[in-house]
C-alpha positions in Angstrom: 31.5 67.8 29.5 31.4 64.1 30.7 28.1 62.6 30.9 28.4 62.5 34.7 28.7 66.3 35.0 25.5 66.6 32.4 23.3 64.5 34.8 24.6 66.2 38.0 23.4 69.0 36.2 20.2 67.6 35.0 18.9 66.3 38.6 20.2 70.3 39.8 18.1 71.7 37.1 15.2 69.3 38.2 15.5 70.3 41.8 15.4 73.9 40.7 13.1 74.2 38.3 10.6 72.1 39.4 10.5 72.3 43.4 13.0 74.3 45.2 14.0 77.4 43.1 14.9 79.5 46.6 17.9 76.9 46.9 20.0 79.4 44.5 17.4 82.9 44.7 16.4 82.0 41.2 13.2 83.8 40.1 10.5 81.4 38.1 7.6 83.6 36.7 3.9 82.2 36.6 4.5 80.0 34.0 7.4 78.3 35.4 10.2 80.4 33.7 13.6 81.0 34.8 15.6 83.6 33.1 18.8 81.5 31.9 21.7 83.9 32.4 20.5 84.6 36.0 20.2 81.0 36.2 24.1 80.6 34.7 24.8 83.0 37.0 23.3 82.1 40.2 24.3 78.0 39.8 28.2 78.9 40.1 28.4 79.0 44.1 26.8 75.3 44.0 29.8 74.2 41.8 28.5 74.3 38.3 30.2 76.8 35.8 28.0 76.2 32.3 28.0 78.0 29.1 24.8 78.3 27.3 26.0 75.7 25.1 26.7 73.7 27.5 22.8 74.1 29.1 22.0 73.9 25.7 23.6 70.3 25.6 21.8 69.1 28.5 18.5 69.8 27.6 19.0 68.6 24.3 20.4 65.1 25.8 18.5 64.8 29.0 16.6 61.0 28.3 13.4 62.3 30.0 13.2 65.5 28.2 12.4 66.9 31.0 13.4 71.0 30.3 12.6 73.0 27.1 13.7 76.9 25.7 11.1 79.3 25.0 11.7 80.4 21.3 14.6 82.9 21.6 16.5 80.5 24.5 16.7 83.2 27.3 14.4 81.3 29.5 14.3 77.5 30.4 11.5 75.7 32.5 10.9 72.0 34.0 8.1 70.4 31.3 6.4 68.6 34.1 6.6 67.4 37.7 6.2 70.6 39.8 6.0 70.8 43.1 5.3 74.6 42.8 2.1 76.1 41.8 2.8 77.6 38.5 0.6 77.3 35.3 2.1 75.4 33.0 -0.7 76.4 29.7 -1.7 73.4 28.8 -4.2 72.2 26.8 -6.6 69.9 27.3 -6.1 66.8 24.3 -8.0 63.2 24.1 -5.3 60.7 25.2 -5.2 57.3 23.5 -7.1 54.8 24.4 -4.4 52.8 27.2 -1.4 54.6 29.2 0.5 53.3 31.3 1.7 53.7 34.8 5.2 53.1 36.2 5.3 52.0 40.0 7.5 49.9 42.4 5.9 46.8 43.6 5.6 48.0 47.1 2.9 50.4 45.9 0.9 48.7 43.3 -1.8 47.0 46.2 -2.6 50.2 47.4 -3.1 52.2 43.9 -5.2 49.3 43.0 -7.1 50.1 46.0 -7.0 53.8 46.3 -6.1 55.1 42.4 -3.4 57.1 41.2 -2.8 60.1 43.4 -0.8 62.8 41.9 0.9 63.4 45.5 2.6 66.8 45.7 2.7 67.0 41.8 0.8 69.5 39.7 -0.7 65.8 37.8 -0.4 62.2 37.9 2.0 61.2 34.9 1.1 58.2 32.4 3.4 57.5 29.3 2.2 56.1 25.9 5.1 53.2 26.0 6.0 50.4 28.3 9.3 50.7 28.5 9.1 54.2 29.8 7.0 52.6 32.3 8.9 50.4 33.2 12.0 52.6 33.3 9.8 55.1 35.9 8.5 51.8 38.2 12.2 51.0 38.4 13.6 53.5 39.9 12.4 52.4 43.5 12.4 48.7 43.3 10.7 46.2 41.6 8.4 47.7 38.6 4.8 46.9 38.3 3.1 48.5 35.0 -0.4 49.1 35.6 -2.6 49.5 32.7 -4.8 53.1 32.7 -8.0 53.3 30.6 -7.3 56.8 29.4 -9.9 56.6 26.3 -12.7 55.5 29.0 -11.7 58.0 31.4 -11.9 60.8 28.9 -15.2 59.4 27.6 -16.7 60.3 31.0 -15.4 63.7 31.4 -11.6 63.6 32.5 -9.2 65.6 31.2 -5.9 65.0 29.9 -2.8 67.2 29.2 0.4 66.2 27.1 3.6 67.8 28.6 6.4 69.2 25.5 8.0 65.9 26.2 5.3 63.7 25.7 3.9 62.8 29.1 0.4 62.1 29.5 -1.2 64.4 32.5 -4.5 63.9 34.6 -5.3 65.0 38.4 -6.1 61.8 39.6 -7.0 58.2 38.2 -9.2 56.5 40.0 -9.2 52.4 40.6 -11.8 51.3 38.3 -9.6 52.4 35.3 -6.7 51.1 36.4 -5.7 47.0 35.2 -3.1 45.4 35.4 
């Protein structure tokens, strides 16, 4: 499978999983769920004939981590990033003290001004490192990192989540814990 093929698959997968299962009549349970051999299945008419080793290989290489297996691999769901109201079980956890936000320069004046708005997301996502910051703020222009007081926000009663893949979750971060 050539590494073109994996991400078409990938950003299919996202699309599915995440925001538009209908596109293919795939069923996600409550917790975000898809059975994977009606997902194998019903992913052929849009072009894509996969093995579960081959699913398995895309998950396992996808650079955002962004899928995971239940225990016995006969389900798949997104980590994060729904669009769809599911319940994705998390816990609440203490984040570190900083995380950071990713965001193209065109957008950093007003999220200085009116916080971090989780949009038409379940949360807003932070990551631990820089560079995946960086990566995130650069996928629309020119990235702008913007510093999030996590620990401070947690002090005063603001929960955080940690998706399978290691992104931080909150519902909203407002301005005065943002720096740049």
């Amino acid at each position: 499978m050539t590494e073109e093929y994996k991400k078409r698959i990938s950003k299919f997968l996202s699309l599915l999983l995440r925001h538009q299962p209908e596109k293919i009549g795939l069923q996600l349970d409550e917790n975000g769920w898809a059975d994977i051999n009606e997902l194998i299945e019903k992913i052929v008419p849009k072009g894509f004939i996969l093995t579960l080793a081959e699913l398995e290989e895309v998950v396992a290489t996808n650079d955002k981590k962004r899928f995971t297996f239940n225990a016995d691999k006969t389900k798949i769901r997104a980590n994060q990033g729904h669009s769809l109201e599911i319940e994705l079980a998390l816990t609440p956890i203490t984040p570190p003290e900083l995380l950071y936000h990713g965001t193209p320069e065109k957008f950093a004046a007003i999220i200085r001004e009116e916080g971090i708005k989780k949009m038409n997301r379940h949360h807003v996502h932070l990551s631990q490192e820089t560079e995946t910051a960086h990566k995130v703020g650069s996928r629309r222009g020119k990235p702008v990192i913007l510093n999030v007081m996590a620990g401070q926000m947690y002090r005063d009663g603001i929960l955080f989540y940690q998706s399978e893949n290691g992104v931080w979750l909150t519902d909203f971060v407002a301005p005065e814990y943002i720096t740049k």
